[in-house]
KELUM-440656 format. One line per field, with one value per residue (C-alpha): residue number from 1; residue in three letters; x, y, z. Coordinates in pm, 1 decimal, padded with zeros to 6 digits, always signed. Layout:
KELUM-440656
i	(NUM	...)
aa	(Ala	...)
X	(X	...)
Y	(Y	...)
Z	(Z	...)
end
This chain:
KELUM-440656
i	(1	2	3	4	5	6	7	8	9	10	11	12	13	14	15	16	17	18	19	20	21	22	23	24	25	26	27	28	29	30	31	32	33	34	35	36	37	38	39	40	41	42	43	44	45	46	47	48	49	50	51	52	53	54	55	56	57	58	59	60	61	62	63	64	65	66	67	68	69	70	71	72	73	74	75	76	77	78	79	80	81	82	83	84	85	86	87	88	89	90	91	92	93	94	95	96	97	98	99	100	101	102	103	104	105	106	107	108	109	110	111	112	113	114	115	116	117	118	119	120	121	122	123	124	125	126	127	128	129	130	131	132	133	134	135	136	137	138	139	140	141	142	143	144	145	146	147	148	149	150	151	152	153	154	155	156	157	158	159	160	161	162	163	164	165	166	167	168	169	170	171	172	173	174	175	176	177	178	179	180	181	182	183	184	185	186	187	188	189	190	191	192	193	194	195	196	197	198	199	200	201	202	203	204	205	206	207	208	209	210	211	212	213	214	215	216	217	218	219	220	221	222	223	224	225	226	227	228	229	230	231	232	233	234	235	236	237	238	239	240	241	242	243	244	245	246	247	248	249	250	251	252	253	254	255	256	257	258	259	260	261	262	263	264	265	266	267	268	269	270	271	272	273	274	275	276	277	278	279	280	281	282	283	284	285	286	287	288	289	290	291	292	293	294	295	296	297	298	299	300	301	302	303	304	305	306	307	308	309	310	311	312	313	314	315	316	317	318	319	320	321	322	323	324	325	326	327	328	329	330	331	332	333	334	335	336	337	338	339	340	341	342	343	344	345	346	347	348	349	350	351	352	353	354	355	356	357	358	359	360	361	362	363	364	365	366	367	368	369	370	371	372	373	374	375	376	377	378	379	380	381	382	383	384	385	386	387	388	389	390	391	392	393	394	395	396	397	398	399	400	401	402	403)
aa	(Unk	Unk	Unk	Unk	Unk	Unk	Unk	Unk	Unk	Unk	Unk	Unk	Unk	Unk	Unk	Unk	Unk	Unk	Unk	Unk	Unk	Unk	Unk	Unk	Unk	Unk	Unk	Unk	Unk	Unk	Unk	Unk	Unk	Unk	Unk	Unk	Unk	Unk	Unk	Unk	Unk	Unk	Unk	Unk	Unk	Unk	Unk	Unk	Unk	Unk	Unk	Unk	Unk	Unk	Unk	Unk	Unk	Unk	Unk	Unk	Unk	Unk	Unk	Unk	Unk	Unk	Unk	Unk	Unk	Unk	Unk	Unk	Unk	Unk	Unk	Unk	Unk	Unk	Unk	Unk	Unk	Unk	Unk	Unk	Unk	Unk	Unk	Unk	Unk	Unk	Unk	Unk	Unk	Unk	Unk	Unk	Unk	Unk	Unk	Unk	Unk	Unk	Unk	Unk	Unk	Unk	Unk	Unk	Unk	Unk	Unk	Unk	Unk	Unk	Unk	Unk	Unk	Unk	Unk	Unk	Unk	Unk	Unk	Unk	Unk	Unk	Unk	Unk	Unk	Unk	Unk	Unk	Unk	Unk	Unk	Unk	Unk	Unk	Unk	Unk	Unk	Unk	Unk	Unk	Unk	Unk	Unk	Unk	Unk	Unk	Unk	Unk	Unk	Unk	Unk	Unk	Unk	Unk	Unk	Unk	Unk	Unk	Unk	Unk	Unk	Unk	Unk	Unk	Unk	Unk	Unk	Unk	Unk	Unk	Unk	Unk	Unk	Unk	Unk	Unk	Unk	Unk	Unk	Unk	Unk	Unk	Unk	Unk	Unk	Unk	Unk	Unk	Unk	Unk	Unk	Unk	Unk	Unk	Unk	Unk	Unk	Unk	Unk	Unk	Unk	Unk	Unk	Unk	Unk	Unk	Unk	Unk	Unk	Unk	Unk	Unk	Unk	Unk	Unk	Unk	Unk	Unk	Unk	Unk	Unk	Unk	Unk	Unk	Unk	Unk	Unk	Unk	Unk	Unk	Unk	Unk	Unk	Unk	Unk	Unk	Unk	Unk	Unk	Unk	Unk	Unk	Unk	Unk	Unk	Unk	Unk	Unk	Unk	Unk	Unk	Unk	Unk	Unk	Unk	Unk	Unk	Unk	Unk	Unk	Unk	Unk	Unk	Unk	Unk	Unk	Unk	Unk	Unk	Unk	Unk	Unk	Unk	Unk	Unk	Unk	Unk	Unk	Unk	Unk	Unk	Unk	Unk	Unk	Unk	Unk	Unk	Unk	Unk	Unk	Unk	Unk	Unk	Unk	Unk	Unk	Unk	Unk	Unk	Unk	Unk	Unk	Unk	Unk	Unk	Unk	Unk	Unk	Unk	Unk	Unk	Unk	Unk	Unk	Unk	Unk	Unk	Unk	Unk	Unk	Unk	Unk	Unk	Unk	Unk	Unk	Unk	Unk	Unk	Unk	Unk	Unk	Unk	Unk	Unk	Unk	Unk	Unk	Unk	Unk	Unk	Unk	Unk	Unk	Unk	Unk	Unk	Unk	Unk	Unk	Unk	Unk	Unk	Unk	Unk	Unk	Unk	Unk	Unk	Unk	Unk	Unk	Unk	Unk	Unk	Unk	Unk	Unk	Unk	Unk	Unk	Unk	Unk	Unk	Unk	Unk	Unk	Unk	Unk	Unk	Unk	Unk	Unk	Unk	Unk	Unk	Unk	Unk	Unk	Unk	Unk	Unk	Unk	Unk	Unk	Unk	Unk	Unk	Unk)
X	(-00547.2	-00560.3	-00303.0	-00423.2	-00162.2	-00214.7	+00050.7	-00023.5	+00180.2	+00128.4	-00083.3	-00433.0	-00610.0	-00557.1	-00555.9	-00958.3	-01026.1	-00905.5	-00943.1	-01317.6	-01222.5	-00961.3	-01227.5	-01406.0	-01121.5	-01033.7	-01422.5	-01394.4	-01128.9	-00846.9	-00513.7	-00466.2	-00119.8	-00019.9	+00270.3	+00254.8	+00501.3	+00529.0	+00515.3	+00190.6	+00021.2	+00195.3	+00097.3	-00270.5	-00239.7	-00092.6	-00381.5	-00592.8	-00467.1	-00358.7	-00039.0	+00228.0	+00536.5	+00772.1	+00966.7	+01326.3	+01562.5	+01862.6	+01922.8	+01880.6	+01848.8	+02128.3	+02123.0	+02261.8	+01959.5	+01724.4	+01486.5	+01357.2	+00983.1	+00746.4	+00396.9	+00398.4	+00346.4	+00351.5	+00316.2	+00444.9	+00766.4	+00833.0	+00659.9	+00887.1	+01232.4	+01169.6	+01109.7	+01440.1	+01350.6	+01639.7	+01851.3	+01858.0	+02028.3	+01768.9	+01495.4	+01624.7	+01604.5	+01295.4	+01138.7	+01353.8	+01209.7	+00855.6	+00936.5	+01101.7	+00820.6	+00505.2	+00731.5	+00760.9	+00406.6	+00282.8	+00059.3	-00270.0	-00368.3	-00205.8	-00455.1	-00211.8	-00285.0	-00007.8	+00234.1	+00424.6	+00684.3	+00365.8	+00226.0	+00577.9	+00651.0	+00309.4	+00358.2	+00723.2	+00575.0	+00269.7	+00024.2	-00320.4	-00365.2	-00614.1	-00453.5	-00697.6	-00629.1	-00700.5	-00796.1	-00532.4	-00276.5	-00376.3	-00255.4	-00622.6	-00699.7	-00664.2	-00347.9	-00221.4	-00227.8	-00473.4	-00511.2	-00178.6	+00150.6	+00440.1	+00747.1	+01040.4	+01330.3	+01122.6	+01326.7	+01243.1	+01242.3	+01081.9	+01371.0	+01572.7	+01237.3	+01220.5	+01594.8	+01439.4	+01174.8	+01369.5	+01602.3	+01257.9	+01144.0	+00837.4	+00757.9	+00901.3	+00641.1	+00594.7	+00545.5	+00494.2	+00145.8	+00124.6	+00262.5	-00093.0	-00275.7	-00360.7	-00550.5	-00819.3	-00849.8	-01086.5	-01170.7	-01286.1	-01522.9	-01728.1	-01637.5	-01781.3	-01493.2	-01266.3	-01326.3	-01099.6	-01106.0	-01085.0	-01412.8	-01218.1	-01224.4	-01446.7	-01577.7	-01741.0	-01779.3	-01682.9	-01491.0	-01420.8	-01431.8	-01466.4	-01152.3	-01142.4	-01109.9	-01422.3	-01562.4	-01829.9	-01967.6	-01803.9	-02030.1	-02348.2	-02296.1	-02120.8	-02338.4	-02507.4	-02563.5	-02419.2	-02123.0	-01810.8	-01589.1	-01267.2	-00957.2	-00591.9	-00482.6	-00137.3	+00034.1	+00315.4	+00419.2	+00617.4	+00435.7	+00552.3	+00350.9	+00058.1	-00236.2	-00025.8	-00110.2	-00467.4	-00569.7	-00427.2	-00578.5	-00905.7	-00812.9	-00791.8	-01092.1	-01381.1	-01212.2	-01561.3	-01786.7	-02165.7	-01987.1	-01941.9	-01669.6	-01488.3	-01154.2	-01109.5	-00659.0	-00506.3	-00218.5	-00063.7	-00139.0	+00102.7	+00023.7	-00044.0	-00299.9	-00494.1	-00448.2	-00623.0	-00902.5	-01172.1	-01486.7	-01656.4	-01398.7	-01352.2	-01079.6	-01142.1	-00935.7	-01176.8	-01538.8	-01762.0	-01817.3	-02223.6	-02153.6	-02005.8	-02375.2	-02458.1	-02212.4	-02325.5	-01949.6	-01671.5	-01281.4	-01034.7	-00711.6	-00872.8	-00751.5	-00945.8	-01104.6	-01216.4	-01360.0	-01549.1	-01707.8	-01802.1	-02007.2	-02152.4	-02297.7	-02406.2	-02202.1	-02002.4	-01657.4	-01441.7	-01052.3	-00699.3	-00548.0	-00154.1	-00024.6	-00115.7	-00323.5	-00530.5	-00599.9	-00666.1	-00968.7	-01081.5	-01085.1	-01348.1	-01533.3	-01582.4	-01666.1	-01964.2	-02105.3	-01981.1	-01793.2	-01519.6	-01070.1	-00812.3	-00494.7	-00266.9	-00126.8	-00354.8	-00618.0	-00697.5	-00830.6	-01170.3	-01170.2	-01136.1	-01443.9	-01675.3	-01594.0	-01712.3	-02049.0	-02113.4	-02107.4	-02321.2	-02565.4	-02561.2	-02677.2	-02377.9	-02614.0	-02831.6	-02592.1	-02452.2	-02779.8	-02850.4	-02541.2	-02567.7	-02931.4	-02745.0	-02495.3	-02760.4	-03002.3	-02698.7	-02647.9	-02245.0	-02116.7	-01772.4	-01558.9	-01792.6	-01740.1	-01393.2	-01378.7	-01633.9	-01411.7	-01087.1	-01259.6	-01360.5	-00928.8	-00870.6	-01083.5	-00941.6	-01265.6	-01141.6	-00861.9	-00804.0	-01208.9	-01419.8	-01548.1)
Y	(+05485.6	+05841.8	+06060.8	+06445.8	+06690.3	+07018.7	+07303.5	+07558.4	+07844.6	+07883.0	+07978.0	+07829.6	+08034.1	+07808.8	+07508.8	+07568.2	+07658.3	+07378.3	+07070.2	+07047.1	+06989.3	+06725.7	+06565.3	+06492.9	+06407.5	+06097.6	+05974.4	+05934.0	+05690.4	+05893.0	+05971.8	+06321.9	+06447.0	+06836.4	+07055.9	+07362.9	+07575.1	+07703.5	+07482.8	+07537.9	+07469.7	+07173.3	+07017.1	+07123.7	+06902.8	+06607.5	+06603.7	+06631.9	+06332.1	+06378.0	+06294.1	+06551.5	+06586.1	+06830.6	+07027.1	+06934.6	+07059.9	+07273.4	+07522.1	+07882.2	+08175.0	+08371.6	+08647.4	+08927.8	+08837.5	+08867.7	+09180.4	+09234.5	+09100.4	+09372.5	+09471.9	+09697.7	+09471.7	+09644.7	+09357.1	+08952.8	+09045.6	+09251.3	+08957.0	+08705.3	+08918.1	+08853.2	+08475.0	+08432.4	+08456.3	+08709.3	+08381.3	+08203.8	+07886.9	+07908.5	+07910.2	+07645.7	+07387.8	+07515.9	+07430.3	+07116.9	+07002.9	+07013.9	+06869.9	+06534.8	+06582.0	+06542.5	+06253.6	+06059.1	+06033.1	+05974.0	+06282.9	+06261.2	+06605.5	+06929.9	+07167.8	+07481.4	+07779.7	+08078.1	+07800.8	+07898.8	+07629.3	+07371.9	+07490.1	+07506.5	+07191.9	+07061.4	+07193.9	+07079.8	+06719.5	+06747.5	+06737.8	+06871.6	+07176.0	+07361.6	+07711.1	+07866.2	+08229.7	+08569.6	+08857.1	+09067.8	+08753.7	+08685.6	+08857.3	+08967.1	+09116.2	+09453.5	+09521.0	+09467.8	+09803.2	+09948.1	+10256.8	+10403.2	+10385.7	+10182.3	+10313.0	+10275.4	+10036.7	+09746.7	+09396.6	+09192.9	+08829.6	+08791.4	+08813.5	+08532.7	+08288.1	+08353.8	+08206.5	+07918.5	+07882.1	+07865.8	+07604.8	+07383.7	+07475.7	+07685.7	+08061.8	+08359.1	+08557.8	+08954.1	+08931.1	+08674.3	+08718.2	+08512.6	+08184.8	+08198.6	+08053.7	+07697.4	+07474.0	+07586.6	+07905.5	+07899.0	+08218.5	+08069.6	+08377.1	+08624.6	+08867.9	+09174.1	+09093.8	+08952.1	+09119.9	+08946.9	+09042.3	+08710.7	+08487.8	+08155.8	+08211.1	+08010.1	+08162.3	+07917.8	+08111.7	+08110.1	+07814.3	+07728.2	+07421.2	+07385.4	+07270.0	+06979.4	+07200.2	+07503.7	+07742.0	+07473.2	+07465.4	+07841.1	+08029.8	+07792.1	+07922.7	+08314.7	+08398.1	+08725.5	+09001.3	+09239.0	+09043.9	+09073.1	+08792.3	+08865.5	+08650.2	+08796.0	+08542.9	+08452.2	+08658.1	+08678.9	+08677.2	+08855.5	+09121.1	+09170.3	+09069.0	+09242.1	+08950.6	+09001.4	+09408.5	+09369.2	+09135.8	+09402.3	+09656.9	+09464.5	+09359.2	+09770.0	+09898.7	+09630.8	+09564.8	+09529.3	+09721.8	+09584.4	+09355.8	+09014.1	+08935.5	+08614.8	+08633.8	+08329.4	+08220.1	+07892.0	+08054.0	+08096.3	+08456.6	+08601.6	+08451.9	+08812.9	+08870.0	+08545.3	+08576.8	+08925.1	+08885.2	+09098.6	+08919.9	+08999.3	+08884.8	+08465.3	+08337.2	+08044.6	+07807.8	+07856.1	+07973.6	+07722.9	+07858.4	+07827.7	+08030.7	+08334.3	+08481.9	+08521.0	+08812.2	+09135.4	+09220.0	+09067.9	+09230.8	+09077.2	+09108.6	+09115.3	+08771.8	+08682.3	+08387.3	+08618.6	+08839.1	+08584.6	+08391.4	+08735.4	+08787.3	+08448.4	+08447.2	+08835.1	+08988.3	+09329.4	+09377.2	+09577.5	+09534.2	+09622.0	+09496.6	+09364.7	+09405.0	+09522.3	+09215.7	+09238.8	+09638.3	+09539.5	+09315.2	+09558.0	+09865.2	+09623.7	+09513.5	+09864.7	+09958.9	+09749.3	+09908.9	+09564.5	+09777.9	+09967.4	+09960.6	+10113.8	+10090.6	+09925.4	+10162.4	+10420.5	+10402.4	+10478.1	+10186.0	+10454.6	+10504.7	+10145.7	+10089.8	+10379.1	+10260.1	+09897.4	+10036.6	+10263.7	+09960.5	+09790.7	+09991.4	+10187.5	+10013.2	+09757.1	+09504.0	+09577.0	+09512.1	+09255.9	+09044.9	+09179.3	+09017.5	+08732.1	+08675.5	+08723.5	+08468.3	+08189.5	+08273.5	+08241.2	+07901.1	+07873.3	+07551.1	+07573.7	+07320.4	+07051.7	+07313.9	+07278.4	+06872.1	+06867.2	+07088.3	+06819.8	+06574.5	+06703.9	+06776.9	+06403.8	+06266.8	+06496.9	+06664.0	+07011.0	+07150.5	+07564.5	+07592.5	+07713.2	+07373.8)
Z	(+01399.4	+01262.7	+01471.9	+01582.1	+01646.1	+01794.5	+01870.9	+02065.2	+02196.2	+02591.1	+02870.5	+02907.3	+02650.1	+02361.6	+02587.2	+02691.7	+02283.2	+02181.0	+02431.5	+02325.3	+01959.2	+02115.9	+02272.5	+01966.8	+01828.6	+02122.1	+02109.9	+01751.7	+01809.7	+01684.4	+01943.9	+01987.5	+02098.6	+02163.0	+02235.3	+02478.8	+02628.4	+02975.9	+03314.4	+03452.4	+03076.6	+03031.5	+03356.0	+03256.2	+02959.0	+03145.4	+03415.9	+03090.7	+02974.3	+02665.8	+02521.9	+02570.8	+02352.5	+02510.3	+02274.5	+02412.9	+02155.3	+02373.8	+02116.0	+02291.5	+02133.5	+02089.7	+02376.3	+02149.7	+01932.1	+02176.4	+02230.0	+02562.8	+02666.0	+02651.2	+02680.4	+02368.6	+02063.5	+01712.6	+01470.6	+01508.8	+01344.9	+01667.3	+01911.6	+01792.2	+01832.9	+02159.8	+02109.5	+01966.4	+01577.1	+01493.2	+01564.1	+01247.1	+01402.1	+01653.9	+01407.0	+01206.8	+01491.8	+01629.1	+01286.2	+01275.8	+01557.9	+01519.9	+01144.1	+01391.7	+01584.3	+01390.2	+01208.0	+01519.1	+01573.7	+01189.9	+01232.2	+00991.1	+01089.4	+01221.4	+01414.7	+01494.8	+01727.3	+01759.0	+01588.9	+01307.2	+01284.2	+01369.7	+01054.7	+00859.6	+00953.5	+00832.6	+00477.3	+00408.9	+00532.8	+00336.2	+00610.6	+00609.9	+00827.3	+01064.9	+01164.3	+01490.2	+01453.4	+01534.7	+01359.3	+01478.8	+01412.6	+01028.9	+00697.3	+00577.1	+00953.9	+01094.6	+01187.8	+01557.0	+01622.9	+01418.9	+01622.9	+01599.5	+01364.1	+01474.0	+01560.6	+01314.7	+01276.0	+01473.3	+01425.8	+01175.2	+01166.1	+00833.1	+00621.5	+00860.4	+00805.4	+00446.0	+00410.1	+00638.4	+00381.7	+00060.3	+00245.0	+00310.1	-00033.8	+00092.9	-00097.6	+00098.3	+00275.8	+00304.6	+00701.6	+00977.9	+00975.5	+00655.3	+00846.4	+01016.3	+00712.6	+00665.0	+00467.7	+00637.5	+00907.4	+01166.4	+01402.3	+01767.3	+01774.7	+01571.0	+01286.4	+01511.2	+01713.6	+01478.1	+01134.8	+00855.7	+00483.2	+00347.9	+00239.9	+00329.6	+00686.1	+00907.1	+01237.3	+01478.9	+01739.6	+02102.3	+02211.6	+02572.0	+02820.3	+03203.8	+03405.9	+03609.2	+03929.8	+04056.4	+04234.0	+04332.4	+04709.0	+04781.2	+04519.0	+04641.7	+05015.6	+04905.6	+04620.4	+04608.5	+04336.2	+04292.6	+04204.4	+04002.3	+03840.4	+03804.9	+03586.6	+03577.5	+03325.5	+03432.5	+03739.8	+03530.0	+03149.6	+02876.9	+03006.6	+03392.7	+03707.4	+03530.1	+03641.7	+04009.5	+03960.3	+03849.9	+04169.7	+04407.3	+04212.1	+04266.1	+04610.6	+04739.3	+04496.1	+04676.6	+04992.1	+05217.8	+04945.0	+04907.0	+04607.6	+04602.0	+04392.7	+04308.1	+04196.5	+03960.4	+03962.6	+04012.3	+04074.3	+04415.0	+04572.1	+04849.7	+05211.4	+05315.3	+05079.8	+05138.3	+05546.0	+05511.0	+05237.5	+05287.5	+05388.3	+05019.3	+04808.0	+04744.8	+04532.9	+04362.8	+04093.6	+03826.7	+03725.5	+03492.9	+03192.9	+03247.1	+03587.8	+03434.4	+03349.1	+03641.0	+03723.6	+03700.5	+03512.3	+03420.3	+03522.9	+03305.2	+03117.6	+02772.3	+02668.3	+02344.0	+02538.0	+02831.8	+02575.0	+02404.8	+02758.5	+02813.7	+02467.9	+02501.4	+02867.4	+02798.9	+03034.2	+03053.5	+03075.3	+03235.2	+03085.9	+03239.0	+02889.1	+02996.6	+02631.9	+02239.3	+02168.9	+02479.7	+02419.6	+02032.8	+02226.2	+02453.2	+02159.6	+01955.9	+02283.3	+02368.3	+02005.8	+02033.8	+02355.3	+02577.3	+02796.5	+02945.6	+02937.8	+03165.6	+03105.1	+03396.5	+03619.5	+03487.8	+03735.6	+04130.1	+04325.4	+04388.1	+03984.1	+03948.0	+04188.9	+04042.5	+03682.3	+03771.2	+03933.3	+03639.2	+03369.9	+03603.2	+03603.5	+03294.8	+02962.0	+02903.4	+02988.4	+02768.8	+02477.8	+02560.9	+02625.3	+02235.7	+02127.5	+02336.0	+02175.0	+01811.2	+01905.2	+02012.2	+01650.5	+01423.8	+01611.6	+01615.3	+01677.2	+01851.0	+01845.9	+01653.7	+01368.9	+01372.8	+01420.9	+01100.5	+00928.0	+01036.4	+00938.3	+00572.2	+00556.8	+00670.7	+00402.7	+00149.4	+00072.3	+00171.9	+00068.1	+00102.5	+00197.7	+00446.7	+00545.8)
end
C-alpha cells in the first residue's frame, strides 16, 4: 500500500487546502497520514479520520533563543526566531524527528505545507516531494514585505540550518525561503494573487473543503440580503487575541443595523457576548464553501484561504489583516479592485460599518464577479491537480516539473 504523508504547520488553513487532495489520496487506496500542530487542528484531523502522528519529541527551545511572537513579520528568517530556530539543538531534533517519523510509516510520498523540516527530512531520505506554498513564502516570490524595507539586525536562523544541512549532507541555502521548494511546487491559488518568478510552479487554483459541522437550518430560517459573512480565523495566535478583537469590532459596528450578518467561529465566544447578541447577528461553526456567494461581502482576517473562497464565489472583501502575511494578501486583493483593509485597532466601530456599506455598494462586485468568471474559463482544478501531479512523482514520471 503506497503511504501519503502530509505536514502541515497549524491552524485550519492548510488543513481545508489540503484534506481534498487527501481524499483522493484514501479512495485511491493509498493511507494517508499527517502531522499538525496546535490542539484544536489536531482534533480536526482526528474527527477527520485520518491518521495523526503527533510530533512528541520534548526538546524545547531554548528560552534565551527565543524572540517574542509578533504580528510584524519581515521575512521567515524572522518568523521562525520565534519558533525556536535560533536553537540549534532544537532544530536538530525537530528535523530528527520528522526524519524518524516519515521512517516509521515507510512514506512513498511527502506533500508539505509551511514545513521545512517535512521537506528536509524528505530529501536526506530520498523521498519524492510536493511543497504547497505561497507566493510570499517561496524564494522566486515577492518578498514578505514588499511594501516597505525591513528593519536591521533581524535574527537569523539561516546560518544555524545551514550547519544542520551540511551535517545531513544537503547544500546550504541563502535564506529560509529556499526550504519551500520541492520536487514539485504547487500554489493553491492564482498568479494575480500569488505572482512567482519561476516557470516550474504549478497554480491550481483555489483549494478548500466543507467541515463536517454548518450553518445549516439557521441561515435557511435567518437569511436575508444584505448580509455579511464574517471569519476571525483563530481568536488567538502568535499574533494576540486579534480574531477575539475583530468579532467585537464586528459585534459594536452592526449591532441591530438593517444587516444580516453571520459570524462564522468554532471557537468559544465569552458568555456575555453570546447572552446579548443582537437580533441581526448569528454565529455559526462554519459557512459551506458553496454558501459564501451569497453574501453581499466578506470580513475576514486575510488568511490566504479566506482570500481565495472570496475570489472564487465572487465576493468582496473587507480585511482586518492580524499579521505581515495577512496584509501581504489584502495589499494584492485590493490591488485588483476586490476590496478594502484596515488595520486592527485602526478603525471606529461607525468607520468599520460605513466602510462595509461602501464596498457593498460601490463597484467591488463588479470585479470580483469578472474574476470569478476568469477563474471558472481557465477551468482550475484544485486539489485533483495536485493528486495528478502526486501521482506523476509516485510513478517517477516527474521529477523537478510542473506536472
Amino acid at each position: 500500500m503506497t503511504n501519503i504523508f502530509f505536514g502541515l504547520s497549524g491552524g485550519l488553513g492548510p488543513l481545508m487546502r489540503n484534506a481534498p487532495t487527501a481524499e483522493r489520496f484514501i479512495q485511491s487506496g493509498a493511507s494517508v497520514y499527517m502531522s499538525i500542530y496546535g490542539e484544536s487542528s489536531m482534533a480536526w484531523v482526528e474527527r477527520l479520520g485520518y491518521k495523526f502522528l503527533v510530533d512528541d519529541d520534548p526538546t524545547m527551545p531554548d528560552p534565551d533563543k527565543l524572540i517574542p511572537p509578533q504580528p510584524a513579520i519581515y521575512d521567515l528568517d524572522h518568523y521562525y526566531a520565534q519558533m525556536g530556530l535560533l536553537d540549534e539543538r532544537f532544530v536538530e531534533a525537530w528535523i530528527r524527528q520528522r526524519i524518524r517519523m516519515l521512517e516509521s510509516i515507510g512514506a512513498d510520498l511527502v506533500i508539505a505545507d509551511m514545513s521545512p523540516h517535512t521537506l528536509i527530512a524528505a530529501k536526506v531520505l530520498g523521498i519524492p516531494s510536493v511543497s504547497i506554498t505561497q507566493s510570499c513564502f517561496h524564494p522566486d516570490g515577492k518578498p514578505l514585505y514588499f511594501w516597505g524595507t525591513p528593519p536591521r539586525n533581524l535574527p537569523k536562523v539561516t546560518p544555524v540550518m545551514n550547519r544542520l544541512l551540511y551535517t545531513f549532507g544537503l547544500p546550504a541555502v541563502e535564506r529560509m525561503e529556499e526550504l519551500f521548494r520541492a520536487d514539485v511546487d504547487i500554489v493553491p491559488g492564482i498568479p494575480e494573487m500569488d505572482r512567482i518568478y519561476n516557470n516550474r510552479v504549478r497554480y491550481v487554483g483555489p483549494i478548500s473543503m466543507n467541515m463536517p459541522v454548518s450553518a445549516g437550518a439557521e441561515l435557511e430560517k435567518n437569511f436575508r440580503r444584505p448580509a455579511v459573512l464574517v471569519y476571525p480565523g483563530r481568536l488567538a495566535d502568535s499574533a494576540g487575541d486579534s480574531g477575539m478583537y475583530l468579532v467585537k469590532a464586528v459585534l459594536s459596528a452592526f449591532a441591530e443595523t438593517p444587516v444580516f450578518v453571520v459570524i462564522a467561529t468554532s471557537e468559544a465566544l465569552p458568555e456575555a457576548w453570546l447572552a446579548s447578541l443582537p437580533s441581526n447577528i448569528r454565529i455559526v461553526p462554519f459557512v459551506e464553501e458553496e454558501r459564501v456567494g451569497e453574501f453581499d461581502l466578506f470580513i475576514h482576517h486575510g488568511g490566504h484561504g479566506s482570500c481565495m473562497s472570496s475570489i472564487a464565489r465572487g465576493v468582496p472583501s473587507l480585511i482586518i489583516p492580524t499579521h505581515t502575511e495577512r496584509e501581504f494578501n489584502a495589499r494584492h486583493l485590493h490591488e485588483l479592485g476586490l476590496g478594502e483593509y484596515m488595520m486592527p485597532r485602526s478603525f471606529s466601530p461607525s468607520h468599520l460599518y460605513d466602510l462595509s456599506k461602501y464596498i457593498m455598494q460601490d463597484e467591488y462586485r463588479d470585479h470580483a464577479g469578472d474574476l470569478q468568471k476568469l477563474l471558472e474559463k481557465r477551468g482550475y482544478q484544485g486539489a485533483l491537480s495536485v493528486f495528478e501531479c502526486a501521482q506523476q512523482l509516485l510513478r517517477g514520471t516527474n521529477r523537478s516539473t510542473t506536472c
